[in-house]
N, C-alpha and C positions, 0 to 999 in steps of 0.2 A: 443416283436417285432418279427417280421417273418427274417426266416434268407434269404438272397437271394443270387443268382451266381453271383461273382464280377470277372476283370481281374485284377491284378497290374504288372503294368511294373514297374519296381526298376532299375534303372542305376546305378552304379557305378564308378564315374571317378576316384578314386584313390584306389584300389584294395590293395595297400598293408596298407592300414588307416581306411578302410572301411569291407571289405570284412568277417571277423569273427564276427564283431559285427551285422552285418543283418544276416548271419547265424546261430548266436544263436538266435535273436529274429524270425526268420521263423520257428527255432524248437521249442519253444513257443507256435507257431500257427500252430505243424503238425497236429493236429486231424481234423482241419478247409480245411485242400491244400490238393484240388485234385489234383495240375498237377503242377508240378517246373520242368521249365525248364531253363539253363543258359547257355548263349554265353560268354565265356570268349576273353576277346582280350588282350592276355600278353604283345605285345609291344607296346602296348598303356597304357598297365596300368591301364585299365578299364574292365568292365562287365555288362552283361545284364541278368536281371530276370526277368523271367514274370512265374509269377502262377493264379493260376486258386481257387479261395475258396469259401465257402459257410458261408457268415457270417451274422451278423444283421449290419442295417446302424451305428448304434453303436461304435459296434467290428469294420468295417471299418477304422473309420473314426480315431480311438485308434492306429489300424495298421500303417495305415501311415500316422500318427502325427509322431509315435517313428521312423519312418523309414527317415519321414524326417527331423528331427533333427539330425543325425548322418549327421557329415560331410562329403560332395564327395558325398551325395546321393541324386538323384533326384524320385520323384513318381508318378504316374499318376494310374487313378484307375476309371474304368466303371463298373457300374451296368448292367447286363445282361438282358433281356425282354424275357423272354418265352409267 
């Protein structure tokens, strides 16, 4: 399968429940992420990810399967068109 540019936004709504376990699973996939970037909102108690990877639909679709089963986590994920 060809790998292609995906985005994932990764929400967080409960940061102290959530927050180390997508952390470790993103460093899983660092050889994959060009680009993490994260908004944290402490008095909310939440967070926002969004990176940037080069995967196959696959590896995708594996990524955030695990990402959304972790509870407090939401995912959303576009494939990129060059």
């Amino acid at each position: 399968m060809e790998k292609k540019f995906h985005t994932i936004t990764i929400t967080i709504y409960d940061r102290d429940a959530a927050f180390d376990k997508v952390g470790e699973l993103l460093h899983d996939y660092a050889g994959d992420i060009h680009l993490r970037v994260g908004y944290p909102v402490p008095e909310k108690n939440t967070a926002v990810i969004f990176i940037i990877v080069t995967l196959t639909n696959d590896e995708l679709g594996a990524l955030s399967g695990k990402l959304g089963q972790i509870n407090s986590v939401k995912v959303k994920s576009t494939t990129l068109k060059f």
